[in-house]
MIRO-319850 format. One record per residue (C-alpha): residue number from 0; residue in three letters; chain; x, y, z. Coordinates in Angstrom, 3 decimals, always signed. Layout:
BEGIN
+-----+------+-------+----------+----------+----------+
:  nr : rest : kette :       c1 :       c2 :       c3 :
+-----+------+-------+----------+----------+----------+
: NUM :  ALA :     A :        X :        Y :        Z :
...
+-----+------+-------+----------+----------+----------+
end
This chain:
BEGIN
+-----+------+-------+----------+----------+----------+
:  nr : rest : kette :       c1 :       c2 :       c3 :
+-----+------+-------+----------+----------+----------+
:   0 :  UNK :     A :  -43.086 :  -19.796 :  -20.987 :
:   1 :  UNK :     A :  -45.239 :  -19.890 :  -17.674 :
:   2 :  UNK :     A :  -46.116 :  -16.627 :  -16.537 :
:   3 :  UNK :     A :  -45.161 :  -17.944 :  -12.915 :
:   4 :  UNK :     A :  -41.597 :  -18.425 :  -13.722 :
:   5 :  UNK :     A :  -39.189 :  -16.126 :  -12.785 :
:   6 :  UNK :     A :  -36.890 :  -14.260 :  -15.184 :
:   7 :  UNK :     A :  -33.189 :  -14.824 :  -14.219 :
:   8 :  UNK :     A :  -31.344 :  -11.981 :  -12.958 :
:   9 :  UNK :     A :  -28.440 :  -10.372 :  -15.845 :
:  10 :  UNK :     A :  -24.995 :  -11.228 :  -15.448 :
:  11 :  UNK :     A :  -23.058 :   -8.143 :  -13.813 :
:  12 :  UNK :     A :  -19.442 :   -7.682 :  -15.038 :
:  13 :  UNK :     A :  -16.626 :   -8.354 :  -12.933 :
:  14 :  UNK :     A :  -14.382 :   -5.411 :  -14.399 :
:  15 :  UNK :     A :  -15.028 :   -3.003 :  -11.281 :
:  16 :  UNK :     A :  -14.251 :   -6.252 :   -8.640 :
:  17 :  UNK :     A :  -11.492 :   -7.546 :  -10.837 :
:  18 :  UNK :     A :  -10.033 :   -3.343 :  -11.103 :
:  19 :  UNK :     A :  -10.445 :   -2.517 :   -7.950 :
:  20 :  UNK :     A :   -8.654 :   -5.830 :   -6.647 :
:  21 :  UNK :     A :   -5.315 :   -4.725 :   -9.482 :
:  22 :  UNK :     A :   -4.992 :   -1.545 :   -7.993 :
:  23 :  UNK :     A :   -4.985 :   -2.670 :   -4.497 :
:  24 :  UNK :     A :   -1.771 :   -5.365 :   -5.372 :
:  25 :  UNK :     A :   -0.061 :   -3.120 :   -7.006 :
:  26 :  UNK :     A :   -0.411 :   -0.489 :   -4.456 :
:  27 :  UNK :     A :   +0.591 :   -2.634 :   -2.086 :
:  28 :  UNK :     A :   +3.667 :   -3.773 :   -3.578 :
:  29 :  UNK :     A :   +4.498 :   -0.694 :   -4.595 :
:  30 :  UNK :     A :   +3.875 :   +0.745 :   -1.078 :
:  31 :  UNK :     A :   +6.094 :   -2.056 :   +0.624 :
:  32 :  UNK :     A :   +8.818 :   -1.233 :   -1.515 :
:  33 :  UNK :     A :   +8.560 :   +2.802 :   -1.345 :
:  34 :  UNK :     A :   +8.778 :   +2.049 :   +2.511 :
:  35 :  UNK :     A :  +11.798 :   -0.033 :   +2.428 :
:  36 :  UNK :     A :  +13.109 :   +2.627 :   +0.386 :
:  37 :  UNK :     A :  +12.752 :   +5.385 :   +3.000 :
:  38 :  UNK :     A :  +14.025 :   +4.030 :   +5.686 :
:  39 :  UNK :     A :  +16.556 :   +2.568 :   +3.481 :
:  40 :  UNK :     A :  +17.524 :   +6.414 :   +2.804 :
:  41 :  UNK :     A :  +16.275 :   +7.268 :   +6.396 :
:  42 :  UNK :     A :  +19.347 :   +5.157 :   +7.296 :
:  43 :  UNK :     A :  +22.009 :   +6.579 :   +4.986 :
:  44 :  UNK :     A :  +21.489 :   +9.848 :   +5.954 :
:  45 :  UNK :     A :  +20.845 :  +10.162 :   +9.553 :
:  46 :  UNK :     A :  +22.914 :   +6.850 :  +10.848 :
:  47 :  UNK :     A :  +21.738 :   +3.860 :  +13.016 :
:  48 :  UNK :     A :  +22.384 :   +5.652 :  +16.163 :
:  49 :  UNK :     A :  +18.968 :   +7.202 :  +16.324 :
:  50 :  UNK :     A :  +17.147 :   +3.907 :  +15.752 :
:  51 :  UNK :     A :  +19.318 :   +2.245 :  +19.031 :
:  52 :  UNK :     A :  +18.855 :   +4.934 :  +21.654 :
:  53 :  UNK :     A :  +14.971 :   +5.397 :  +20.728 :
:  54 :  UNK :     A :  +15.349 :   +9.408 :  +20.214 :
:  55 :  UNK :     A :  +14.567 :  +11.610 :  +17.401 :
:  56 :  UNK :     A :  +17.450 :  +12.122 :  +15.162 :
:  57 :  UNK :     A :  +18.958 :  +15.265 :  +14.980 :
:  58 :  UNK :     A :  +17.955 :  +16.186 :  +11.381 :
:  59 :  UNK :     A :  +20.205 :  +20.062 :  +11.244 :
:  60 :  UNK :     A :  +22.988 :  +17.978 :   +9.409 :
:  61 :  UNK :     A :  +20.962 :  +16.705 :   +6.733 :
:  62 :  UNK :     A :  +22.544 :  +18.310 :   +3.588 :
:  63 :  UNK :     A :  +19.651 :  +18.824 :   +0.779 :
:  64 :  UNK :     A :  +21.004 :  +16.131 :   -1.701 :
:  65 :  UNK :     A :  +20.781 :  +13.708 :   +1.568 :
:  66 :  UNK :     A :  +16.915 :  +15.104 :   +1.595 :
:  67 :  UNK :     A :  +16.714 :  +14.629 :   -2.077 :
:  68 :  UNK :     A :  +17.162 :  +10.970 :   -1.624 :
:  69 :  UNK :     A :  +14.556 :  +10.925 :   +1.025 :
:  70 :  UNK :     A :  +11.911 :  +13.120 :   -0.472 :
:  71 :  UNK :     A :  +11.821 :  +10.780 :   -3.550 :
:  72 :  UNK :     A :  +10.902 :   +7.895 :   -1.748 :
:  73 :  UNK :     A :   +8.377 :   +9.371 :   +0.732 :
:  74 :  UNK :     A :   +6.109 :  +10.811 :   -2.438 :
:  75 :  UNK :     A :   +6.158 :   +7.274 :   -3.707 :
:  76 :  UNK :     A :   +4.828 :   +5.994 :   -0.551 :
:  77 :  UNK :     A :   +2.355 :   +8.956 :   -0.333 :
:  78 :  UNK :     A :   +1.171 :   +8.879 :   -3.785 :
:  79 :  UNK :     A :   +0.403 :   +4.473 :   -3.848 :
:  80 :  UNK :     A :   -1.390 :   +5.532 :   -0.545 :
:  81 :  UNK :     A :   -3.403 :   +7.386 :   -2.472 :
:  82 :  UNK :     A :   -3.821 :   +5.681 :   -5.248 :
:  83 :  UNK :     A :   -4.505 :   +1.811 :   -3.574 :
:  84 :  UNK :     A :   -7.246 :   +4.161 :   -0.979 :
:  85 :  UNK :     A :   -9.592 :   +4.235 :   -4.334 :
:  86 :  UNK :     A :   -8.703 :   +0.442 :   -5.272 :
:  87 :  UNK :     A :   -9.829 :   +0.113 :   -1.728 :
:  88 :  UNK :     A :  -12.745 :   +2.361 :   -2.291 :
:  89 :  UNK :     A :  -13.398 :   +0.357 :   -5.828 :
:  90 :  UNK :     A :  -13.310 :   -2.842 :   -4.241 :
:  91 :  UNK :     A :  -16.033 :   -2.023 :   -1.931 :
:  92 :  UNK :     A :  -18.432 :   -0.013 :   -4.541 :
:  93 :  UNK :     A :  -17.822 :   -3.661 :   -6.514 :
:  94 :  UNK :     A :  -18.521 :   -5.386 :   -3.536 :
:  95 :  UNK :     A :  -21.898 :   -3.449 :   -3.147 :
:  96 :  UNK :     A :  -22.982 :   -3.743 :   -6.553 :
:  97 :  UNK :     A :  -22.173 :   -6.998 :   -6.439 :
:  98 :  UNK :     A :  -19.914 :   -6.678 :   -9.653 :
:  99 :  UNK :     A :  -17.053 :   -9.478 :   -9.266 :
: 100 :  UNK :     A :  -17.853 :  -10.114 :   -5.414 :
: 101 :  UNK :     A :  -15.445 :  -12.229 :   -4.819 :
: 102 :  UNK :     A :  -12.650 :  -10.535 :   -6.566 :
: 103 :  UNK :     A :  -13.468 :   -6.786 :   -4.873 :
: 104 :  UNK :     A :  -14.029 :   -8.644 :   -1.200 :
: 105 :  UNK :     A :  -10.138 :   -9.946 :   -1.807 :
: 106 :  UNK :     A :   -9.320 :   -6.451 :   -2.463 :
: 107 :  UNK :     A :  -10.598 :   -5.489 :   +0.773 :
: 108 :  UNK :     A :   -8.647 :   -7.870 :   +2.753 :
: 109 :  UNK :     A :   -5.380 :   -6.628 :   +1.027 :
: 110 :  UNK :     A :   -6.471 :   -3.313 :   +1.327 :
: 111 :  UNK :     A :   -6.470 :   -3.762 :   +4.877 :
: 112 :  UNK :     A :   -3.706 :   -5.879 :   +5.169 :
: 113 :  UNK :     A :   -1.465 :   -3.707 :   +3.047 :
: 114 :  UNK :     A :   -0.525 :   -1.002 :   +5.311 :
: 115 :  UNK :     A :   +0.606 :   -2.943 :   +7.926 :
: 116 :  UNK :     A :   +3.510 :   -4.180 :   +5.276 :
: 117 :  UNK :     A :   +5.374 :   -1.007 :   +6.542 :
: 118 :  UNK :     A :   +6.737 :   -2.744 :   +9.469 :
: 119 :  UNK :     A :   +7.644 :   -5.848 :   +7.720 :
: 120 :  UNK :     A :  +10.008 :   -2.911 :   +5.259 :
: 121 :  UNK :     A :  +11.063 :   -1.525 :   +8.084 :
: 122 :  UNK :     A :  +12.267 :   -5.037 :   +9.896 :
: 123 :  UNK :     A :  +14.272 :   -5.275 :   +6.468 :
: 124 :  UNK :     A :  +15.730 :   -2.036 :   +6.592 :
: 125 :  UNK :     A :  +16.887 :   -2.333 :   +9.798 :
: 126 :  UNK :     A :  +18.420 :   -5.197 :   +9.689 :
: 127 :  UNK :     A :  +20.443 :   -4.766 :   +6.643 :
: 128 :  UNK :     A :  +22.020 :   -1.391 :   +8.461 :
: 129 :  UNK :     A :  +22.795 :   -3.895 :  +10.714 :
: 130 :  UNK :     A :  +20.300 :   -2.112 :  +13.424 :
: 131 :  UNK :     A :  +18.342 :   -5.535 :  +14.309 :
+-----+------+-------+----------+----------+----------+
end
């Protein structure tokens, strides 16, 4: 071997990329379908009126097994908030230590991308109570 040549850098595992990129997806999904969910229950127990005139429902005749149903939903959607923010947060330590690249930049985009799935729940909630 020369001494000039230069020694080829190790190959970095692509777990944290490839991890980071999972949780992301299945946050995502998970987070679409929490948020159909609540409005789905958002629906049920407050009416469609609300959503046509554009004013906050009156919420004093919610009985608590009505909130029950809503409660349920709205942790899931908190808690795969939570959970796909540190796939997001993987994705970009993976991305940084270069440790599946291309797999943690993917992440990123979905990670970004994912939140804004709300409003295509929301569009399907709506118009299955017949609101759109």
């Amino acid at each position: 071997m020369s001494p000039y040549t230069v020694a080829q850098p190790e190959k970095k595992s692509a777990v944290l990329g490839v991890v980071g990129l999972a949780i992301v997806v299945v946050c995502g999904i998970v987070f679409f379908l929490f948020g159909k969910a609540t409005y789905d229950a958002m629906f049920d127990a407050l009416g469609t009126s609300w959503a046509y005139s554009g004013s906050i429902p009156d919420t004093s005749a919610i009985t608590p097994e009505q909130m029950s149903l809503l409660v349920g939903p709205l942790v899931g959607l908190m808690a795969s908030s939570l959970i796909g923010l540190v796939g997001f947060i993987l994705s970009i330590v993976a991305t940084v230590q270069n440790k599946g690249r291309i797999y943690a930049i993917v992440g990123i985009v979905l990670g970004v991308l994912a939140p804004f799935s709300i409003f295509i729940a929301v569009a399907m909630s709506m118009s299955a109570h017949g609101v759109l």
